[in-house]
N, C-alpha and C positions, 0 to 999 in steps of 0.2 A: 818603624817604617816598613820596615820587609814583612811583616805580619798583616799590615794595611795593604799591602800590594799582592799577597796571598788569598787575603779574602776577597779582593777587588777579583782579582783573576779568576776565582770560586765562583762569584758572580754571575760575571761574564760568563763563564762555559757552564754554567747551569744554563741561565736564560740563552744559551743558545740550543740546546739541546730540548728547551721547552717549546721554545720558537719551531725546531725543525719537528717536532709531534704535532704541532697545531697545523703545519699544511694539508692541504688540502689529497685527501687521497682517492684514486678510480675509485665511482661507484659501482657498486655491484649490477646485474645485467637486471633487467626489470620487465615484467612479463605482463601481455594486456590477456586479460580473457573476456570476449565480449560474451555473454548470456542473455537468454531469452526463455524466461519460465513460463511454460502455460500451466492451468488447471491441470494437475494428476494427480494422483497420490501420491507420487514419489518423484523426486525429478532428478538427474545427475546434473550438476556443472564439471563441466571438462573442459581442458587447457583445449584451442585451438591456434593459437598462437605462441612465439615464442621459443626457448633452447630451455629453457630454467623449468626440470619437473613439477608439477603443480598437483598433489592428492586429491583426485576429486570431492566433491563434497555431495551428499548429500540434504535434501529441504524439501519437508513435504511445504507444498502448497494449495493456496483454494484462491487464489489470483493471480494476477498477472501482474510480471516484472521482468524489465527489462532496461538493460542499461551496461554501462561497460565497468570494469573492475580492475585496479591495476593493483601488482602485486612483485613488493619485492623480496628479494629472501630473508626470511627470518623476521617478517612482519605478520602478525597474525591478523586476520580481517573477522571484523564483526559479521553476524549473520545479515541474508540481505534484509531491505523488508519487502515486505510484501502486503499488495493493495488484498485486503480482507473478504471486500463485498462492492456490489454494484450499490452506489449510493444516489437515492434520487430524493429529490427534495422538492415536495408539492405545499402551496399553500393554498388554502379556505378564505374566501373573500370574497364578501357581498354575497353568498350563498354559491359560490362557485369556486370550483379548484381552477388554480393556474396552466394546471398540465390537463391534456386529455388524449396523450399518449406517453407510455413508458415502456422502453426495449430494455432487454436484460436479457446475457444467455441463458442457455438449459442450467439446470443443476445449480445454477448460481446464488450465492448469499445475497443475498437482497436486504437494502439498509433504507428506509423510509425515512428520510427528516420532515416529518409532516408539525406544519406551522396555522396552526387556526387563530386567524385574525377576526372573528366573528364572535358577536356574545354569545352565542348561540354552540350549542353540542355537533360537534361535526368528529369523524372516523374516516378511516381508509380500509375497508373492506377489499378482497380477491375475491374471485369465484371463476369458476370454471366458463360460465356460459352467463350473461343477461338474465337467466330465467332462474340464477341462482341454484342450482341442481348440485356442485358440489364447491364447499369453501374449499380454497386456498389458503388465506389468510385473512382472520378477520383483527382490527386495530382497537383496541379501547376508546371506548370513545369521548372526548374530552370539553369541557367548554374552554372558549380563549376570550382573552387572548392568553395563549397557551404553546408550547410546542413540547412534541414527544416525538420519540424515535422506534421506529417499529422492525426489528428484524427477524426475516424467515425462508425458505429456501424456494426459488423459483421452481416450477416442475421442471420435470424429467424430458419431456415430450414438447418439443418448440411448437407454437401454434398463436392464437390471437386467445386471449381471455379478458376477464373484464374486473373492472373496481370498478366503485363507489362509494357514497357516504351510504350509510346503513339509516342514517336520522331523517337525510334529503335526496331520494334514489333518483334525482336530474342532477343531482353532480355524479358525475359516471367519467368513465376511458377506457382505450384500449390497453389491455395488457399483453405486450409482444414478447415471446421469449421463443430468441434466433438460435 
């Protein structure tokens, strides 16, 4: 009996000592850092909020991102992401595109989701000027119903230039780049 009441009592001050680890303990301090990444070659993130030191980071980027970040100690956070390219997405229909204008900034990756619904051979050509004097980008040109993806880099120089189909030159638009 006194061995049954040995182990009984064993018992008990285990499970009470497992019980008192399982509460609940202060969390450690928790740090926001809100960020806002534009286009450069190189960007820093740095703490602006918060007691808890935060190593800055660096991350090249070629878009923009923005958004807040919460960080607490001893959590390592994945890299952000980051939007790649201006994506626009034109489609070919009844011998006409849907868009007949498209803004994009300077310098910018440009992502073309072009969708030809047409039996017929249709392209998304760039050019400098209507009178075609100097390409931009020209598209393969494809029959549909079909879709491909075209990407290339906006120019340098913000101004008005121009698309079209290369097959049918009354499908046309402006091309803005702010």
């Amino acid at each position: 009996m006194k061995t049954r009441t040995v182990i009984l009592l064993f018992c008990i001050s285990l499970m009470a000592v497992l019980v008192a680890g399982c509460t609940s303990q202060p969390s450690p301090p928790v740090t926001t850092i809100t960020t806002t990444i534009v286009p450069t070659a190189e960007t820093t993130i740095t703490q602006d909020t918060g007691t808890t030191p935060v190593t800055p980071t660096t991350v090249a980027t070629t878009g923009t991102l923005t958004g807040t970040t919460t960080i607490s100690p001893g959590v390592t956070i994945p890299s952000p992401t980051v939007d790649n390219g201006q994506r626009v997405r034109i489609r070919a229909r009844n011998v006409a595109f849907d868009v007949t204008r498209i803004t994009v900034p300077a310098s910018s990756q440009v992502i073309i989701e072009f969708e030809n619904e047409d039996a017929l051979p249709h392209n998304v050509a760039f050019y400098t000027t209507s009178s075609l004097a100097a390409t931009i980008y020209k598209g393969a040109i494809i029959t549909g119903p079909r879709e491909i993806t075209y990407t290339f880099t906006a120019p340098a120089i913000p101004g008005t230039y121009y698309f079209r189909c290369d097959v049918h030159p009354d499908m046309e638009g402006q091309f803005v780049v702010t």
